[in-house]
KELUMVO-265737 format. One record per residue (C-alpha): x negated, y negated, z. Coordinates in steps of 0.05 Angstrom, whole numbers, padded with zeros to 5 digits, always signed. Layout:
KELUMVO-265737
XYZ;...
END
This chain:
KELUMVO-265737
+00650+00252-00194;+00596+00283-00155;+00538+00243-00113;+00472+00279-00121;+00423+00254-00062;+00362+00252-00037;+00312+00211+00011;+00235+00204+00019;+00189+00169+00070;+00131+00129+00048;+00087+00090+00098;+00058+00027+00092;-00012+00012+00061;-00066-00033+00085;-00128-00043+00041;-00197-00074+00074;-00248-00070+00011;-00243-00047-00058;-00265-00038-00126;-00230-00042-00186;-00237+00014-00242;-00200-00005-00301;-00244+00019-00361;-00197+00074-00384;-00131+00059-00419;-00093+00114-00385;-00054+00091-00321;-00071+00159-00282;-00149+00150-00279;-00150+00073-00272;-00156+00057-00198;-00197+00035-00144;-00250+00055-00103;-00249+00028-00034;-00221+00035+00039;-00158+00021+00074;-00108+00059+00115;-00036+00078+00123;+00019+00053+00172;+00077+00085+00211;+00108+00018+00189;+00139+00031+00117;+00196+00042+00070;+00249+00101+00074;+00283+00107+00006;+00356+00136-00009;+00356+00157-00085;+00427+00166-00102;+00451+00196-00181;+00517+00192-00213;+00538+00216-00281;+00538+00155-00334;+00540+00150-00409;+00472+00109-00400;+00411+00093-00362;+00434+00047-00309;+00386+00026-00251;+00410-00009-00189;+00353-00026-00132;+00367-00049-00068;+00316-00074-00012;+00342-00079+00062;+00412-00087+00031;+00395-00136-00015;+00392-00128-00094;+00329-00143-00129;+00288-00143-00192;+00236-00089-00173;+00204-00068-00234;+00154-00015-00202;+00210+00022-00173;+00255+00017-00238;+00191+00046-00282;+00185+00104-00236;+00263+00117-00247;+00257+00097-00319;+00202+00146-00327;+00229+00202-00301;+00294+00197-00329;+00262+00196-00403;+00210+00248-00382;+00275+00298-00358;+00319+00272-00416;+00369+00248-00358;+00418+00197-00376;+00450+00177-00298;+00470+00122-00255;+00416+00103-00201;+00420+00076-00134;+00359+00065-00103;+00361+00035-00026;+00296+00009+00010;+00299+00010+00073;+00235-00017+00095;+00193-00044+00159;+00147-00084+00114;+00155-00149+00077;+00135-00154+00003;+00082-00189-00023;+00036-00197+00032;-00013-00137+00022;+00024-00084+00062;+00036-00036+00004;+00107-00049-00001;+00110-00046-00076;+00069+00022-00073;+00113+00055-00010;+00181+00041-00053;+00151+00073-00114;+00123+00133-00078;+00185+00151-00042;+00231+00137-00100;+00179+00178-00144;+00188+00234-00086;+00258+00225-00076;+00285+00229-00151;+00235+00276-00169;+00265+00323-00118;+00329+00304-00153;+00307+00320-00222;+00260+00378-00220;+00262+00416-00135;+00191+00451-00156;+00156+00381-00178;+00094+00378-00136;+00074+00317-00090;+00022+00300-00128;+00062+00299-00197;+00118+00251-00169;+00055+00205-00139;+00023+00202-00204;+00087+00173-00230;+00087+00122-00172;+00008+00104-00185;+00020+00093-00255;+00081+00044-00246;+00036+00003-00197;-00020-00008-00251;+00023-00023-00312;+00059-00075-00272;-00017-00102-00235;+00014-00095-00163;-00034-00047-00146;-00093+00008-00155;-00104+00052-00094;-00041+00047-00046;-00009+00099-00079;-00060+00146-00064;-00078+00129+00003;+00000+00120+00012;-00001+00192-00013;-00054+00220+00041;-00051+00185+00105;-00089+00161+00162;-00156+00120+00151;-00187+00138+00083;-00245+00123+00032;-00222+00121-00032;-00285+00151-00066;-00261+00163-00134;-00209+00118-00172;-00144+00154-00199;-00076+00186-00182;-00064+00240-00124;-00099+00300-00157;-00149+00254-00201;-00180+00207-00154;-00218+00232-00093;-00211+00212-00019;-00250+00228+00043;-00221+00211+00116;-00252+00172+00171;-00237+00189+00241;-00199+00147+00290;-00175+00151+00352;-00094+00169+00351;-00077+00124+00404;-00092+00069+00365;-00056+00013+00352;-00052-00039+00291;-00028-00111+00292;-00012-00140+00230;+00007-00211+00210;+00027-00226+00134;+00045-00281+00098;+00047-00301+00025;+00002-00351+00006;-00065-00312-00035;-00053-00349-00104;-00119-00298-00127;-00069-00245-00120;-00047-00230-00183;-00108-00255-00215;-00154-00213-00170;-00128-00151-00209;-00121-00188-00288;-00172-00242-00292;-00248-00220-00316;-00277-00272-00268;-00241-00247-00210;-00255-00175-00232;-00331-00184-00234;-00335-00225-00165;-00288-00172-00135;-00338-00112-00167;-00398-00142-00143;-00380-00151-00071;-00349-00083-00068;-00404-00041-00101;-00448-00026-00033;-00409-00036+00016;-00357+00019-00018;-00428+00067-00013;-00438+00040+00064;-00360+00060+00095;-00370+00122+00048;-00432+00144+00084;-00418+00122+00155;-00344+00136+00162;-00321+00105+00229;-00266+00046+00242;-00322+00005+00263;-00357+00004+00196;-00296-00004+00158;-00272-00063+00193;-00350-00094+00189;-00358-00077+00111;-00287-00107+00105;-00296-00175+00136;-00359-00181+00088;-00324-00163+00023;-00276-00211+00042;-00333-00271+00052;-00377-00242-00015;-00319-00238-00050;-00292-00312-00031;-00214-00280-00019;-00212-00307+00058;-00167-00363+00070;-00169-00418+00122;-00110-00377+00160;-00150-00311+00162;-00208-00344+00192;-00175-00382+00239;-00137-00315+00258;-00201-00271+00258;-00239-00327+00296;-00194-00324+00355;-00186-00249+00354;-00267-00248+00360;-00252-00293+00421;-00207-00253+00458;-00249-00184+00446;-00207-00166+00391;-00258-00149+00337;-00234-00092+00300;-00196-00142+00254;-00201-00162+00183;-00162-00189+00123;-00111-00153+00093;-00130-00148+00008;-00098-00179-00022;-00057-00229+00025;-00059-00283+00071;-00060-00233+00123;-00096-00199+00178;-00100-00129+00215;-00125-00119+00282;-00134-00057+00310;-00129-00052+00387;-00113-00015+00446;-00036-00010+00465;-00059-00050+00527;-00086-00105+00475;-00027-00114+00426;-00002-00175+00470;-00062-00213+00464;-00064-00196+00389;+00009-00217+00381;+00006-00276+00419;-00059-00300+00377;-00026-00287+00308;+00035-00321+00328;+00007-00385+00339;-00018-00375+00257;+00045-00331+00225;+00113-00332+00238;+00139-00287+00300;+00180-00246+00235;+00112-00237+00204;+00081-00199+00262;+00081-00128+00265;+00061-00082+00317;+00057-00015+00285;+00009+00049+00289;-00032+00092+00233;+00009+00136+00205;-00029+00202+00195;+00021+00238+00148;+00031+00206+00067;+00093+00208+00041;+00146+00254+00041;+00218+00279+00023;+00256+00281+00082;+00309+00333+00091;
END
């Protein structure tokens, strides 16, 4: 029995300030509008397809089985959008923890979406096998503008919500010997509500609306991190750890740092010279495991090989 095979790269996915557009019914034009960027740390994805008499979906993340639904609708999708009946092994291999708002749920569709599209149809564009990937993050409320960002690379705006090839991004320069701290940890109970509840919604709308329109118009790193920070205080997301973490970065001339949306986490941007100090800081709030030293990662995500 034959082994078909394929693998994709997606990078990480760190969001500073958004707004959420969820007016439409249809998964490919709901979104965000916002600004975040993408990281070399991410998730490398080995699709692999064997002949079955039905639909069976196995997903595994740094060798260990889990439920993932985002990355089962992706394969679910395409499998009854190429009238494929096959056995799926789907390994994650990834730099990035989940549920701390580094776009791990986003990077395993995207490469999975890449990686079995390649699979299923060789001439399916990028953006088709991203759309599949945005649309499994907004069904299942894990996100609305990773996938796209995910999809690009390096520091964007996201100035129209939607899909790769709906939605609309412009980049803002940076320096490519930059590098990013990050610390994560779960602990943002506004999480999932942030992206279902109407109260949430509104507060999260309302703090987002200008300062979208100011990164959008003045497109530097310094602006995003400032317009970031005060999303994060207008929209009341910061927790106690964030502020201490921020404070002491501010301390130490660290200042390009701001929360990670949505998680109890922080980035920090930084000379290579400076990730010590910003290491040594978050430690004392996050777990050593939780750090990350990491850099932007200027390609989106692609099939490799």
């Amino acid at each position: 029995m034959s082994v078909r095979l394929a693998r994709a790269f997606a990078p990480g996915h760190i969001t500073g300030l958004f707004r959420i557009h969820d007016s439409t019914k249809e998964p490919l034009y709901t979104g965000s509008t916002g600004a975040g960027f993408s990281v070399l740390a991410g998730t490398l994805t080995t699709v692999s397809l064997l002949e079955s008499k039905s639909l069976d979906i196995v997903v595994e993340y740094n060798k260990k089985l889990i439920d993932a639904p985002v990355t089962t609708m992706v394969a679910r999708t395409l499998a009854e959008k190429y009238d494929q009946i096959f056995r799926a092994r789907i390994e994650h291999e990834s730099s990035i923890p989940i549920g701390v708002g580094f776009g791990a749920s986003g990077a395993g569709a995207l490469s999975t979406a890449l990686a079995l599209g390649r699979l299923l149809d060789p001439k399916m564009s990028r953006s088709s096998a991203a759309g599949f990937a945005h649309c499994a993050e907004v069904v299942n409320h894990t996100g609305l503008g990773d996938v796209i960002g995910q999809f690009k690379g390096g520091v964007e705006v996201r100035t129209h919500p939607g899909a790769p090839g709906i939605g609309r991004i412009v980049s803002i320069p940076y320096d490519d010997q930059i590098r990013v701290v990050l610390a994560g940890g779960q602990g943002l109970k506004a999480k999932k509500a942030a992206l279902t509840d109407a109260a949430w919604h509104d507060k999260i709308n309302r703090a987002a609306d200008k300062l979208v329109e100011s990164v959008a118009g003045h497109r530097s790193i310094s602006t995003f991190v400032d317009c970031s920070r005060r999303f994060a205080e207008a929209a009341g997301l910061a927790t106690d750890r964030v502020t201490s973490g921020l404070n002491m970065l501010d301390s130490a001339g660290l200042g390009l740092s701001a929360q990670v949306m949505l998680g109890d986490s922080v980035f920090c941007f930084c000379t290579e010279e400076g990730t010590g100090s910003a290491v040594d800081i978050l430690s004392k709030l996050w777990e050593p495991h939780e750090v990350i030293v990491t850099s932007i990662s200027a390609k989106g995500g692609q099939v490799i090989g």
